[in-house]
N, C-alpha and C positions, 0 to 999 in steps of 0.2 A: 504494500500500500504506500500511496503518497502520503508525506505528512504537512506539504503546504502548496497552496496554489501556486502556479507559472506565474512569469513575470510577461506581458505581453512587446511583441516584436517592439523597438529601441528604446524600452520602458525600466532602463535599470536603474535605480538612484542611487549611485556612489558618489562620495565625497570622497575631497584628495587635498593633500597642501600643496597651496601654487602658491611660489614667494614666501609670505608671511600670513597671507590670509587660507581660513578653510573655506571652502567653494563645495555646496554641492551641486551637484548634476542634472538638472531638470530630464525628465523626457525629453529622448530627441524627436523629432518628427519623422514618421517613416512615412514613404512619399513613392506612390505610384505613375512613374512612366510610362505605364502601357506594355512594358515587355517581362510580361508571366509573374513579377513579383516587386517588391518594396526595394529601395534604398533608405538608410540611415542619414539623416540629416543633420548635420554637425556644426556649430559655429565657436566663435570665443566664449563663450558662456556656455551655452549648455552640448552635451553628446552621450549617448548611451553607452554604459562601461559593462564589462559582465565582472569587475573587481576581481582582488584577490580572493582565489579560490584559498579557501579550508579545508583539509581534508577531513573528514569527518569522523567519527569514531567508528572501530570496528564492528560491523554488526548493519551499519545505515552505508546507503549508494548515494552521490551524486549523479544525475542525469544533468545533461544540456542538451537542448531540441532548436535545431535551423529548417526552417522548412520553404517551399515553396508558398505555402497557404501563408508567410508572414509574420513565424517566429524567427528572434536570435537570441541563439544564446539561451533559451528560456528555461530557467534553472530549476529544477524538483529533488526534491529529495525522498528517497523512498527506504523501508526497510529489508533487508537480507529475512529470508524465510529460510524454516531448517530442513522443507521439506519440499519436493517437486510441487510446483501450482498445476500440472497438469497439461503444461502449454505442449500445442501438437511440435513445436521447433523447439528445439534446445541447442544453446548455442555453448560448447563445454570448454572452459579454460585449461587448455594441457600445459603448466607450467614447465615442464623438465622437455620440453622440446625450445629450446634457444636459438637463436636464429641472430641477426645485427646488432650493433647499437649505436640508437639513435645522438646525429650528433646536432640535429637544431634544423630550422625553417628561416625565410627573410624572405628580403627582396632587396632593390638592387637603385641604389643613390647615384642615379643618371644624372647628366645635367639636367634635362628636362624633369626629372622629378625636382631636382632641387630647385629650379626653375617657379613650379609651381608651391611647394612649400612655401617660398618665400616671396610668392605672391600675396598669401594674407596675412592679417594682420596679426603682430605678435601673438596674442593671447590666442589666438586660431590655430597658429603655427605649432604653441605651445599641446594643444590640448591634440592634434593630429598627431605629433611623436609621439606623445602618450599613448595613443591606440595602439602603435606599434611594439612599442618599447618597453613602457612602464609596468612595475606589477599590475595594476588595474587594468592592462591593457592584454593585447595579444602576447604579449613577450618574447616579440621575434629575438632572437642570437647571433642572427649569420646578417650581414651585407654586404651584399655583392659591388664592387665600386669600379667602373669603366675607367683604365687610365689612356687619358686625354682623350678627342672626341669618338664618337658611334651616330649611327642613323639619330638616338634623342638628342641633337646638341641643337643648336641653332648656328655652326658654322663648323668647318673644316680646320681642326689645327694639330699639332703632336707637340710634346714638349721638346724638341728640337730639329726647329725646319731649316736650319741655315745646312745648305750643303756639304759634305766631306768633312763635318765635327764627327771626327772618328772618338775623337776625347771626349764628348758633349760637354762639351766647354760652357754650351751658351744652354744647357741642360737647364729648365726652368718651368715651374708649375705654371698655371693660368690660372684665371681671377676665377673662370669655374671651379676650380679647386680651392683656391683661398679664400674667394669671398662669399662661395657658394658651398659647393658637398663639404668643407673640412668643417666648420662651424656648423654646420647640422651633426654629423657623425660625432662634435662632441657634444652636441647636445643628446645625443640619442643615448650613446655611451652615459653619459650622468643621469640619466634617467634609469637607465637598466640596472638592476641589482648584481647582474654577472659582467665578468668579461663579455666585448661583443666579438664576435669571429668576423672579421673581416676578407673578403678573401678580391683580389681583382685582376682583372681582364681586360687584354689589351685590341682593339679590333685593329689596328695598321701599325707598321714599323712607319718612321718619317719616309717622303715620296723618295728622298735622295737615295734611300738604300733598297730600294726595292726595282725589280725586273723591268717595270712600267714605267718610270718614272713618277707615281702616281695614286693617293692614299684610296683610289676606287677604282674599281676592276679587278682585272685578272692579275692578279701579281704575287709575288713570291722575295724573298731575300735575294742580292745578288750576289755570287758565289755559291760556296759549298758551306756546309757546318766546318767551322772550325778555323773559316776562315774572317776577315775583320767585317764583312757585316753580322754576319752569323755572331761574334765575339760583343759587338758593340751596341748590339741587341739585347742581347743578356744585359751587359752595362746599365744599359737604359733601364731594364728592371730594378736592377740595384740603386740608378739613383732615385725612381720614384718612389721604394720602399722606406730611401734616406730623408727624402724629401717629407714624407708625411711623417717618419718618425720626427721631426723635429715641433709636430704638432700634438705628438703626445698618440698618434693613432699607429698601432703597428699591425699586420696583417699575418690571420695565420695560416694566408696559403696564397699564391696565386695561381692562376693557368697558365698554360702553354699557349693561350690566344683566342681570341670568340670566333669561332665555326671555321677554322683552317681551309673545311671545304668551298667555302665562300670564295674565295682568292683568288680558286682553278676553274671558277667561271667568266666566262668571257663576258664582258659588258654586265659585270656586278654592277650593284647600283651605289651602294654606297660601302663605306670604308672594310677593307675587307685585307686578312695576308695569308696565302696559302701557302698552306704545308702539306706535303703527302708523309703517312705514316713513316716513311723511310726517314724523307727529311726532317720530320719532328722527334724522332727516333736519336737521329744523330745529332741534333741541336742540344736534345736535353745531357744526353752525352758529353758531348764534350765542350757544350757551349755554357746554357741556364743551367744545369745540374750542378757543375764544377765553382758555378760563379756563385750561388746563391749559397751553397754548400757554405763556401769558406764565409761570406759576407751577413747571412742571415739563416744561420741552422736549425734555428725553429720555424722559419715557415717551409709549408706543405706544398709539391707542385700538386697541381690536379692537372692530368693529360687530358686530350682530347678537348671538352668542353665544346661538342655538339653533338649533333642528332644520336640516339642511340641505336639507329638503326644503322649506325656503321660497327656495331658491335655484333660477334667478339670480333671480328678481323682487323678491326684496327688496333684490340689492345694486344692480340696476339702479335702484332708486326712491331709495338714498340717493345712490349714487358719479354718477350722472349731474349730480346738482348740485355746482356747483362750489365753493362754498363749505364744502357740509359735505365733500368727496371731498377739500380739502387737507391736512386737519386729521386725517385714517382712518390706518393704517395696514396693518389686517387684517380680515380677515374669519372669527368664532369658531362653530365648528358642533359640535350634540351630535351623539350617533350614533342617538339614539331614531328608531325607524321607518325608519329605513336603509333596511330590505329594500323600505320602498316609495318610496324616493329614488333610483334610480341613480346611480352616482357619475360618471359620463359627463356624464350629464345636466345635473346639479345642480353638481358643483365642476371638472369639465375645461371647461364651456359657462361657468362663471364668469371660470376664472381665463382663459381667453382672449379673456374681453370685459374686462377687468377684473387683466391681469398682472403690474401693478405693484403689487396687493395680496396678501399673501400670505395663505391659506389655514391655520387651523389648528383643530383639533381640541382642544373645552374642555370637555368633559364626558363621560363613559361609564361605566357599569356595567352589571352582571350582576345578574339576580334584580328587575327592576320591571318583567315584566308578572304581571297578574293571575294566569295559568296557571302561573308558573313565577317564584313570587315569595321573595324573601329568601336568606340564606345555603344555600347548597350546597355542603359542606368536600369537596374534594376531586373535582368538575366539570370532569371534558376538554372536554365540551360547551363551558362556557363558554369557558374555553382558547383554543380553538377560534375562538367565536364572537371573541373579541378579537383573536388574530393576523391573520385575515379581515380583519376590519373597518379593523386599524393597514393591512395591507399595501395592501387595495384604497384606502384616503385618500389613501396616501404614490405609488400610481400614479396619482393621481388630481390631484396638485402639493400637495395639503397636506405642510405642513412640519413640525408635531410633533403628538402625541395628548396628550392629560392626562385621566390616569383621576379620578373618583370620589375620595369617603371615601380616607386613604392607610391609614383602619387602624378597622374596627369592632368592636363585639361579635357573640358567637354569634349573637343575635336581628337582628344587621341595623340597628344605632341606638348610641346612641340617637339619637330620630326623635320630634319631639315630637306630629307628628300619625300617627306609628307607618306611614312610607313605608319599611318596613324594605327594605335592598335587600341584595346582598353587596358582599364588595373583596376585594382581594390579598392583603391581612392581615389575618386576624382574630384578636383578643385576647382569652384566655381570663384574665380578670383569677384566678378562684379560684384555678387553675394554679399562676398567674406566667408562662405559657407564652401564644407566638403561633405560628399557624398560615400557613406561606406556603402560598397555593391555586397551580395550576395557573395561574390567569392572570395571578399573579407573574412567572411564568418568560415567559408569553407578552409580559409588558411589558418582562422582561429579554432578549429577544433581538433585541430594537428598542436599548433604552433605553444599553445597555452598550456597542453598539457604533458604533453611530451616533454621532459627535461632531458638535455644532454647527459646519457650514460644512462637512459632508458633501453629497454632490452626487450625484439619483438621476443614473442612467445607462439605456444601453437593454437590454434582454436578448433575444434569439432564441429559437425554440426549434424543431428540426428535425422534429418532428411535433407534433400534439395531444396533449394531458397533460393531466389534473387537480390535477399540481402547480400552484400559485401563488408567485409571485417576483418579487422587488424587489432591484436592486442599486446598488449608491451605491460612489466613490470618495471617501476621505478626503482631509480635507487632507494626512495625511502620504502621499497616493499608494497607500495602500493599498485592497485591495476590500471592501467588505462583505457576502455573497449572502446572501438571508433568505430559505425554500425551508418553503412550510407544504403537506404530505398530510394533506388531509379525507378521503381515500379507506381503505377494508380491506385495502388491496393494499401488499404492498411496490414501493417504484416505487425498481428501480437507475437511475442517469443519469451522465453526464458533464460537464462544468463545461469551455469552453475561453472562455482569455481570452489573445487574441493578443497579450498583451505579455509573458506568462509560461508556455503552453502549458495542457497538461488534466489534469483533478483528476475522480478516480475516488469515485462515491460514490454511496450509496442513502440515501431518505427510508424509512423503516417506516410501514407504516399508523398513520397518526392522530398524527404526529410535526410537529414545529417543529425549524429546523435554520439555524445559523447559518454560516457558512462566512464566514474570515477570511485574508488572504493579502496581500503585500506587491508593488511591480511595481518596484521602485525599490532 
């Protein structure tokens, strides 16, 4: 049984301290666009929080319910029975079957995110990193950070375009960086209770070092690995590591590059640098591996960093050498084309050739294909599409997702060659108001309760379902169960976990559901 009413879609009322003063939280407005569901209405004053979770005494469950029909987050608390309710589905907690651990969720401090951040007004700015960051908030860990520009900027630059600075003498950050993304990232950072995992991606070397002359297109390094652009390349990662170390942000990992396969297309559109497994192979080798090695030993490479439908064959072509396989850490996959990647295939055929790298999830958004392009306020579909895609990675051994943009405008941008796509938040600057979509919540029912050094586990399930499900034990011993219906149907079921008995409970059609519980 429940033992207290839901709280209704962006109806949470938490208080927080900002500055000096305590502020509570009014109801946000949840606000229909016409496409299948609500957006969260958010300004400097008020915005709907689901707060610091509690974990509850052993014996009672947390639920949170996101639905199509116009909850989030809608918080219940129910009690643990000692005995089967009867339910025709049972859904059974196998703890001693262990499987990954979870290293965290984010997304990704573009220019164009930061762009629109600080478009409104402090106190707005203030309460939107909080959604992301703060206890009360989703508690993202990971951000993903573009070094120098990508398709989100609003112009073409590297931090060193003067030609033949083999030394990158004239090596130098941009006002995107200094007066934009670094002063958000420490804001976000002093809001979050943990370290944040930083990790970043570079989409072009400067034009002068590359095949093309030219930071869009088809292009590639010129020479071989190993030789001074290959070298000076690496360099340029080290200074930018140096560079933002000196603002107090240090990174614990970067890539090998955004979509390598981008580069070896002819008339790419915007900033792109190809590698084929061979030449990323040997770069890391004897270029990035060697360099970062000596200059920054705690940060993590992550190879690849796209589609994972080049998987295993791409991770076979670099990890089989030994040289470049000591120096890897991970392995970074977008979610584009998914549908034609299996995740069996592609990242469970990986990580078992290949298990002592972890698997993670560095790019996704909603609205970039051509049929179904740009902002959509208020989209279950996409919703949808994101809980799917985190749940099926996470049973698949990847270990965290990182969204996209952390924060666009209506249009989807800015995008300098106009790849307008959507996000989580969007920012209505004329307002002063942002908009959380539906696949906010889908990232908060990953992101919130999964701590770093969470551990999936096995799940049962006593007949066929349509539900989908993922369960992880925390470090503190407690469970996580994250339970998505793509289905019309309401589907009741029941939850036994033989260290604490059974939890009575139904998914609604077209719901996301988090279930929270203690064993200890």
């Amino acid at each position: 049984m429940f033992l207290f009413l839901p709280q209704s879609a962006c109806d949470a009322l938490h208080g927080f301290k900002k500055q000096t003063n305590f502020h509570h939280l009014r109801s946000a407005d949840a606000r229909n666009f016409g496409h299948g569901s609500v957006v969260c209405v958010c300004n400097a004053t008020y915005c709907d929080s689901p707060g610091a979770v509690k974990l509850p005494p052993v014996g009672q469950f947390l639920s949170f319910l996101s639905s199509k029909a116009g909850s989030r987050l809608e918080k219940r608390q129910g009690q643990v029975q000692e005995n089967s309710t009867g339910a025709a589905l049972r859904l059974s907690i196998v703890p001693y079957q262990h499987y990954q651990k979870i290293k965290g969720f984010g997304g990704a401090m573009t220019d164009a995110a930061a762009i629109n951040i600080l478009s409104l007004s402090a106190g707005a700015q203030d309460q939107l990193l909080r959604q992301y960051f703060a206890p009360e908030g989703i508690e993202y860990n990971m951000v993903r950070v573009p070094m120098a520009s990508c398709d989100f900027s609003t112009h073409l630059y590297t931090y060193t375009d003067t030609p033949g600075d083999y030394n990158l003498t004239s090596f130098t950050l941009e006002k995107e960086d200094t007066q934009m993304k670094i002063p958000l990232l420490q804001k976000a950072q002093a809001l979050s209770p943990r370290p944040l995992s930083l990790f970043a991606s570079a989409w072009s070397a400067p034009a002068w070092m590359k095949t093309n002359d030219a930071l869009t297109g088809k292009g590639s390094l010129k020479g071989q690995p190993g030789g001074p652009e290959y070298k000076t390349w690496a360099q340029y990662y080290i200074r930018f590591l140096e560079e933002y170390g000196k603002y107090n942000l240090s990174f614990w990992a970067v890539t090998t590059g955004n979509e390598p396969t981008a580069g070896e297309m002819t008339n790419y559109s915007f900033q792109a640098l190809g590698f084929t497994p061979k030449t990323q192979r040997d770069w890391v080798a004897k270029d990035i591996g060697p360099a970062l090695h000596r200059a920054f030993p705690e940060t993590r490479i992550i190879m690849l960093d796209d589609n994972r439908l080049l998987l295993p064959y791409w991770a076979k072509a670099v990890l089989s050498d030994i040289h470049a396989a000591r120096y890897i850490h991970g392995i970074g996959v977008h979610w584009y084309f998914d549908k034609f990647a299996p995740a069996d295939i592609t990242l469970s055929t990986t990580h078992h050739l290949y298990p002592e790298y972890f698997l993670i999830g560095t790019e996704a958004c909603a609205g970039w294909t051509p049929l179904d392009r740009g902002v959509t306020l208020g989209s279950w579909e996409r919703a949808e599409d994101y809980a799917h895609d985190i749940m099926e990675d996470l049973n698949n051994y990847v270990v965290g997702w990182t969204d996209w943009n952390l924060a666009l405008n209506p249009e989807g941008g800015p995008n300098w060659v106009k790849n307008f796509v959507d996000s989580t938040i969007i920012v209505d600057q004329k307002q002063d108001v942002f908009y959380k979509q539906p696949t906010f919540y889908s990232m908060a029912h990953y992101s919130k309760f999964l701590w770093e050094g969470s551990q999936r586990v096995g799940v049962s399930y006593s007949q066929r379902s349509s539900l989908e499900s993922s369960a992880f034990i925390r470090p503190d011993q407690s469970v996580v169960l994250v339970i998505l219906n793509r289905s019309e149907e309401d589907i009741p079921f029941e939850v036994w976990d033989p260290a604490v008995g059974f939890l009575s409970a139904s998914a609604p059609a077209h719901s996301i559901l988090t279930f929270l519980w203690a064993t200890v």
